[in-house]
Structures are given as structure tokens and as C-alpha cells.
C-alpha positions in Angstrom: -4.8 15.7 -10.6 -4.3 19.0 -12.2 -4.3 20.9 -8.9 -2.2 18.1 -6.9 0.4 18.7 -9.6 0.8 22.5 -9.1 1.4 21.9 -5.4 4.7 20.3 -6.6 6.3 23.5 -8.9 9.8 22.1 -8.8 8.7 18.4 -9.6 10.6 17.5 -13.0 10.6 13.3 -12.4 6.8 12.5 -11.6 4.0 12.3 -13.3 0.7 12.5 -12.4 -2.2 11.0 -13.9 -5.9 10.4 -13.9 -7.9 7.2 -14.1 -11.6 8.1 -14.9 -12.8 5.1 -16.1 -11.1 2.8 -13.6 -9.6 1.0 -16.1 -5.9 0.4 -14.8 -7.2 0.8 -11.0 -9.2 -2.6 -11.7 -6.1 -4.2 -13.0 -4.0 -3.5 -11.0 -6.3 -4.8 -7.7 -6.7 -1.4 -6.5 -10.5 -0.6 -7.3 -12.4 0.5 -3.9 -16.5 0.1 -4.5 -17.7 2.8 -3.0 -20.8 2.9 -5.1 -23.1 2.5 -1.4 -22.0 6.5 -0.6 -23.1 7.1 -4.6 -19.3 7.6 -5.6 -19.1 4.3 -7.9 -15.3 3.0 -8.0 -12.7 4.9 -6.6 -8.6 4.1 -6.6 -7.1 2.9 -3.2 -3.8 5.6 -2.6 -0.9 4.0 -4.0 2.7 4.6 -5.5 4.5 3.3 -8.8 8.2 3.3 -9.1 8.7 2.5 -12.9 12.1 1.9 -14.4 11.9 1.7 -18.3 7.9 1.4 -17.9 8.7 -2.2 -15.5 7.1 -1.4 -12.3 10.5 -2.1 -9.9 7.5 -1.0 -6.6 4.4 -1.1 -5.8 3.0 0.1 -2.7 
């Protein structure tokens, strides 16, 4: 995530962050089991727009 962030300099409004565990991915319906290819539970792409911490979109 790190790296995708420093692609952005002049971002000052989103934040990036990491889901190792898979925690929020699973509750939020967004786990993809890729654990076939070896890579366990991976995050489908998505986008939160958050407006005091109340997701207003999902997508």
C-alpha cells in the first residue's frame, strides 16, 4: 500500500490502508479465495466514500 501511496504525492484527502488478515475484506463481502493459485484470501478492488466514518458508497 506503501508504494501505491507515493504514486499520489499531492494526495491530502485519501487514505490508504492494508488488510492483512482479511478481516474487514470478509465483512464487507469482498474476500476473493484464491487459495487454489497458493495466494489464500485476497480483496476484490473496491472504493469507500466515508462521510463522518458512514460509508455514503460503496463500489
Amino acid at each position: 500500500m506503501k508504494a501505491w501511496e507515493k504514486t499520489y504525492p499531492e494526495n491530502k484527502h485519501v487514505k490508504f490502508l492494508g488488510d492483512g488478515s482479511a478481516k474487514y475484506t470478509q465483512t464487507l463481502g469482498l474476500g476473493l479465495d484464491v487459495s487454489q493459485g497458493g495466494l489464500g484470501i485476497r480483496c476484490r478492488r473496491f472504493a469507500l466514500l466515508l462521510d463522518d466514518l458512514k460509508v455514503k458508497v460503496q463500489s
